[in-house]
N, C-alpha and C positions, 0 to 999 in steps of 0.2 A: 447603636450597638449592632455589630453585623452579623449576621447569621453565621458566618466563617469558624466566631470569634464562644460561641453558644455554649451552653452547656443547661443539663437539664435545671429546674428550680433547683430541687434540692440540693446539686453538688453548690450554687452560687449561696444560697441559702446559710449553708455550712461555714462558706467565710465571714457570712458577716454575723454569723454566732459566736463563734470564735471569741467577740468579744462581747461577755456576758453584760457589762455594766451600759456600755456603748445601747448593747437589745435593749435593755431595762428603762434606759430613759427617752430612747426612742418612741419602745409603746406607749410611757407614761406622758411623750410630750403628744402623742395620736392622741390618747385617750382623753386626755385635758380637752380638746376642741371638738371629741364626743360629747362630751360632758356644756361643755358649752352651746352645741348644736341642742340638745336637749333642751337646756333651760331656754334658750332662744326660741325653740320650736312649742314650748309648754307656754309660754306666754300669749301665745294669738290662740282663742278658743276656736278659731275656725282656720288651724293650722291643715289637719285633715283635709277640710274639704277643698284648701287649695293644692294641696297636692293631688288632689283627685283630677280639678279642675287644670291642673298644667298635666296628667296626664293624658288626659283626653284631648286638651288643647294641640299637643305635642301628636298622638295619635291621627288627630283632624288631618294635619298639616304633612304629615309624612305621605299620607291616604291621598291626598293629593297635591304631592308636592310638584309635578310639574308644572301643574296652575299658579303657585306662589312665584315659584324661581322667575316664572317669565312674567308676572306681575311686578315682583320686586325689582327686575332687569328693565322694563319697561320705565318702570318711575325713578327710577338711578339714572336713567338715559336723561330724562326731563329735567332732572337735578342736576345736568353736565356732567355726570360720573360715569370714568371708563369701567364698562364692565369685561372682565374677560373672563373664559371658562378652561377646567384643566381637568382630565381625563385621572390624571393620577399625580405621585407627585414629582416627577420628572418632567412633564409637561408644566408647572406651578413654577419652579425653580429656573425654566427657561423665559417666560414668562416676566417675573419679576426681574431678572438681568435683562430682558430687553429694553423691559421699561429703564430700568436704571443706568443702563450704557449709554440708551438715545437722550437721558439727558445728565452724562457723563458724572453719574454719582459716585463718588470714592470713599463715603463714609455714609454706614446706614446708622439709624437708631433705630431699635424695636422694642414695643413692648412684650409682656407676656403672650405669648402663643404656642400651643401644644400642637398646634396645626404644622407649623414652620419646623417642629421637631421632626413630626409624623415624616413630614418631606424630606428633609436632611439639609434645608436649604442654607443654614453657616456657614458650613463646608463649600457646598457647591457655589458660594459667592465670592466667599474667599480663596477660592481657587481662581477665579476670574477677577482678581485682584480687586475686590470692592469688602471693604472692611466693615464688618459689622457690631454693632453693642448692642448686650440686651441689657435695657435700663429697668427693668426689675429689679430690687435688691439681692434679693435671692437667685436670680438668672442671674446677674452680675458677676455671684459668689460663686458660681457655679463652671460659670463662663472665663473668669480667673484660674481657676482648678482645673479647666481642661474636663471637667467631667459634665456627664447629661443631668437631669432632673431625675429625682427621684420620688418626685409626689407632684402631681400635679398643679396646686394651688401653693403649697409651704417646699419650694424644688432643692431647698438646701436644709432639709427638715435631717440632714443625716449626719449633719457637722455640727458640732458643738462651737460655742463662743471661743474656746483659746483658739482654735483650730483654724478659725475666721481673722482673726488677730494676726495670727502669723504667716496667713495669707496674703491677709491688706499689709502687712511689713513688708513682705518681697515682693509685690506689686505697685502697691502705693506708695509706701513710703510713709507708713505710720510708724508709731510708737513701738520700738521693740518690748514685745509683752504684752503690750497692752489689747486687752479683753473685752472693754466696757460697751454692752450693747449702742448705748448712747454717742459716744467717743466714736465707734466704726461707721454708724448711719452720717455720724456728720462730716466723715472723710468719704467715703462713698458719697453721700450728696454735691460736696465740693469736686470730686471725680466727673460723678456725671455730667453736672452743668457745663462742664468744659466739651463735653460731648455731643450736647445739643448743640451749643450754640456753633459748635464748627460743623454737624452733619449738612451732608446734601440733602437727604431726603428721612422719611419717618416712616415706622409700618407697626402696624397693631393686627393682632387676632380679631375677633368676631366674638361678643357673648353671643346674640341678636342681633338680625336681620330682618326688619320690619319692610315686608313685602310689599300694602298699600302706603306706604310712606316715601319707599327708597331709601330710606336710612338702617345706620349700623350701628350697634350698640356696644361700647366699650369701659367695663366696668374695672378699675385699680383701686388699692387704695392708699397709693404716692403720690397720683397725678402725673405719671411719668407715660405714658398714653399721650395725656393732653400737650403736655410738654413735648412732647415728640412732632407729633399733629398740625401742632400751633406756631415753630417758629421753621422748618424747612418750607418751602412752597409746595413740594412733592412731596405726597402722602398717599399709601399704599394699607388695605386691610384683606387681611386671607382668612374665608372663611371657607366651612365645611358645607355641601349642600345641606345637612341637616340642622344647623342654625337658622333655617328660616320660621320668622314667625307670620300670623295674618296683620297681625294690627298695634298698636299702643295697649293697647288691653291686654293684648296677651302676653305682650312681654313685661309692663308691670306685675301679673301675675309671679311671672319668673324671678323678677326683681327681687319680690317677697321674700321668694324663700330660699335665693340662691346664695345668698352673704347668710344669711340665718345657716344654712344646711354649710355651709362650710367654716366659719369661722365663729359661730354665732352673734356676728355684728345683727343690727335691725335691716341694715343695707348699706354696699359697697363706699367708701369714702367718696370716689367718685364713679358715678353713672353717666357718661355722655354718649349724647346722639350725635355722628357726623353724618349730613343731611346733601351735602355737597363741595366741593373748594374750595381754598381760599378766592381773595383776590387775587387775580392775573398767578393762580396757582393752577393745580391738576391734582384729583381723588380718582385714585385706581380702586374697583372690587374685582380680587380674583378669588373665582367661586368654586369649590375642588367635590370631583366624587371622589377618588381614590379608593374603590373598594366599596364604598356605603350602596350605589345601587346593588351592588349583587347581596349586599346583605338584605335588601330589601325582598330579596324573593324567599328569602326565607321566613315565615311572618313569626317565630321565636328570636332568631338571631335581630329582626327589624327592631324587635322593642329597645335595644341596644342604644337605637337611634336617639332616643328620646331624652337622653343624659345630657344635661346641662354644664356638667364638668365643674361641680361643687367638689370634689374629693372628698363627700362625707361616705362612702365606701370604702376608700382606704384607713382614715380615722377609726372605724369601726373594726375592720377585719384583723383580727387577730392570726393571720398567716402572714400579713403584708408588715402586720405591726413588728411582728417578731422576728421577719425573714428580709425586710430592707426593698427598697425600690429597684434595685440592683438585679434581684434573682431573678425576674421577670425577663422574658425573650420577647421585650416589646417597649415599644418608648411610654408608651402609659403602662405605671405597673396597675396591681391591686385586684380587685373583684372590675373594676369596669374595662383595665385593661386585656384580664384574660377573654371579657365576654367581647370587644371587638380585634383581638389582636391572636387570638387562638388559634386561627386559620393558617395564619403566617409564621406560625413556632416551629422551625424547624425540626426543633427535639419531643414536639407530640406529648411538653410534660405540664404544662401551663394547665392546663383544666383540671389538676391533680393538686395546684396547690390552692388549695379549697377545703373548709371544712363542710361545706353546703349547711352552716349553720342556719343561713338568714337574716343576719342581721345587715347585710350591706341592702338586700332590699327592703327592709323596714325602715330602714333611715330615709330612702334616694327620695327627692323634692319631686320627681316625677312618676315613682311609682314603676319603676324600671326593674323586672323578677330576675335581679341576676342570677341568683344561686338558680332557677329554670333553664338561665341558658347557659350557665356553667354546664350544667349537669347534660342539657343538649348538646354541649361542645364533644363532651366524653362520650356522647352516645354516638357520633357525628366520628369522631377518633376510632373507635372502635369496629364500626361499620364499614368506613376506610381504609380497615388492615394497618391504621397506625397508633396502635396502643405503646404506649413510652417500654421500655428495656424492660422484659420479666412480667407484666400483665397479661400481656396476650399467654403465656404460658402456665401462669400460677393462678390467676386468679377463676378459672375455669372447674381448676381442682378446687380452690376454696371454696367457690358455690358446690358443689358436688359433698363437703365435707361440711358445708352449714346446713344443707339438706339433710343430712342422718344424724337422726337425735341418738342413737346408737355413738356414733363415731365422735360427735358434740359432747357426750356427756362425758365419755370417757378420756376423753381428751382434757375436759376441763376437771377433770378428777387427779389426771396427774400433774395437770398445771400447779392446783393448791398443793400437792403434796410438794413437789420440786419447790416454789415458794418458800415452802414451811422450812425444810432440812437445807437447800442448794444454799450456796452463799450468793449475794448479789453481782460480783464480780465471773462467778462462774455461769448466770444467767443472762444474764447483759447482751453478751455476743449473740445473743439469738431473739434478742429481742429488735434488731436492725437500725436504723436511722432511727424511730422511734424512739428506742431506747437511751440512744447518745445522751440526752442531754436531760433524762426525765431519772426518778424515782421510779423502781418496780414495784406495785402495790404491793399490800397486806395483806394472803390471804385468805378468801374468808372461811370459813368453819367449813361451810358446804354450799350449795348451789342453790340458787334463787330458785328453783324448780323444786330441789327438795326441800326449803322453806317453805314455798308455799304450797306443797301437800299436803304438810305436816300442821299448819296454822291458818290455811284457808281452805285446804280440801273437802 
């Protein structure tokens, strides 16, 4: 999505409320694999302290991440694995068409990766005429439609079943009408296989990067990774520098809780290690900063780092639930996306669509204080001279008018009267965005203040 193209959350927000039914089973399909994360996470009585334990684990490893990178690059060398490195993701994208031109690839398969997003790299390959699939189901569905992801783990979590149907009809060449979750997986299945077995080459993202090992870890649960991996002889994985882990230890820790905190599976259908090449093959790793050291000098924005990219943030957060993948000025929406993608929001409104309830850091498998560095985004914004349209002006007077219990009381003296007599419709308009789409309370008798003079004074 291009900065060009931008507009604050709220105005994107607003279309995709538009259609109320559409919100409604949205939050309610988030909330379901809240609800599921839950019961997955209540079942291990020592769920806590591995989230404790992959927090710190995570912390170790950031603290001194240049020792890993060049350990992990070290033992990938020994395992015949090309490693390269890329500054940002314009450098990544040159990069991987190099590899792929020298050995004249025309058709890629890829698995899931948010990283490949992050870069923009479809586009820029397909422009250099090398064809790409992402064999994802949901990246597929998505990748069909012409549109980005909208959640990181569930990327078509915004389309309904008909919707999909009469997708895979003008694409595929399914059934017209037909909706049957089972019916489409098995047309997409039959799709893809056609895919593998004609690519040149294969690429998968990074969950884990196991530093004394030299190996990557690639968690699906299609199989469509492995399939990818296993029948081109070229195979390529893009990872973030902060996917590096120390050892096997640590990344079964991650294991644990990463399919539990996102889907509430026990663990991912498949978990593989690639450790080196095929036969008379070649395994590329290209290792990306893109932005992550500079967040490291920050040590609020760093803990950012430590995200595993379960999407049980977005599941939880009822602004993301209600407001769509869409509103976000960032290829990752939600609480994880505002906390590393805030920087780069050209419209300065991304730290605002938050309620800093908490709940996305109560969930995170690592222990990651997003609503801290949300609320350090705004502080970082402000400081800046870049508060969104109307803060920087209004909201100076509001503290000024929260501070006089004079000016507060009397204020909320005529709110209940206007309430009581005004008609709903004639209060509405002053009640702003907020109001659009909500009920104006009840209200009450009198003031919480002079309640409790009169009955706790």
């Amino acid at each position: 999505m291009s900065s060009s193209t931008s507009a604050v959350h709220a105005q994107k927000a607003e279309i995709f409320c538009k259609d109320e039914s559409r919100v409604d089973w949205h939050s309610k399909a988030l909330w379901m694999l809240r609800e599921k994360r839950d019961r997955a996470a209540g079942s291990l009585p020592e769920w806590e302290q591995l989230r404790q334990i992959g927090s710190e684990m995570k912390l170790h490893t950031l603290t001194n991440l240049a020792q890993y990178l060049e350990e992990f690059e070290q033992n990938c060398l020994i395992n015949n694995i090309h490693v390269h490195w890329a500054k940002d993701g314009a450098e990544h994208n040159r990069i991987v068409h190099e590899i792929l031109a020298k050995h004249q690839v025309k058709k890629l398969v890829k698995s899931k990766s948010m990283l490949t997003e992050e870069c923009h790299m479809n586009p820029y390959l397909e422009q250099h005429g090398i064809e790409v699939i992402d064999t994802d189901l949901g990246e597929r569905i998505i990748q069909l439609a012409g549109q980005p992801p909208s959640h990181i783990v569930v990327p078509a979590i915004h389309l309904k079943k008909e919707e999909v149907g009469e997708l895979f009809h003008a694409k595929l060449g399914t059934d017209a009408g037909a909706s049957d979750p089972l019916y489409l997986t098995r047309a997409a299945r039959a799709h893809l296989r056609e895919q593998f077995l004609s690519a040149d080459a294969a690429m998968t993202g990074v969950n884990m990067a196991i530093a004394d090992k030299g190996a990557v870890v690639v968690c699906t649960n299609e199989g469509n990774a492995d399939m990818g991996a296993n029948l081109p002889k070229l195979q390529l994985h893009s990872m973030g520098i902060d996917k590096i882990v120390p050892n096997i230890d640590s990344a079964a820790v991650l294991l644990r809780t990463l399919a539990r905190n996102a889907t509430g599976q026990p663990i991912t259908t498949y978990s593989s290690f690639y450790r080196g090449p095929q036969d008379g093959g070649e395994m590329h790793v290209i290792i990306v900063d893109n932005g992550r050291t500079d967040m490291l000098k920050d040590k609020i924005l760093a803990e950012s780092l430590k995200c595993i990219r379960c999407g049980g943030c977005l599941n939880t957060c009822p602004v993301y639930r209600r407001s769509g993948g869409y509103s976000y000025n960032y290829t990752i929406p939600g609480p994880i996306g505002i906390a590393i993608g805030a920087k780069s929001d050209d419209t300065n409104s991304i730290p605002w669509a938050c309620t800093l309830c908490g709940s996305c850091s109560y969930v995170c498998p690592t222990k990651v204080p997003l609503d801290k560095i949300i609320h350090h985004h705004r502080r970082l914004k402000a400081e800046a001279g870049k508060l969104p349209y109307g803060k920087a002006s209004y909201m100076p007077l509001v503290g000024k008018f929260m501070a006089s219990e004079t000016a507060l009381n009397c204020s909320m003296s005529m709110a209940r009267t206007a309430l009581k007599i005004l008609p709903g419709s004639l209060l509405k308009p002053f009640s702003g965005a907020w109001g659009k789409y909500r009920e104006l309370p009840v209200a009450p008798n009198s003031s919480f203040e002079a309640w409790f003079k009169k009955n706790r004074g």
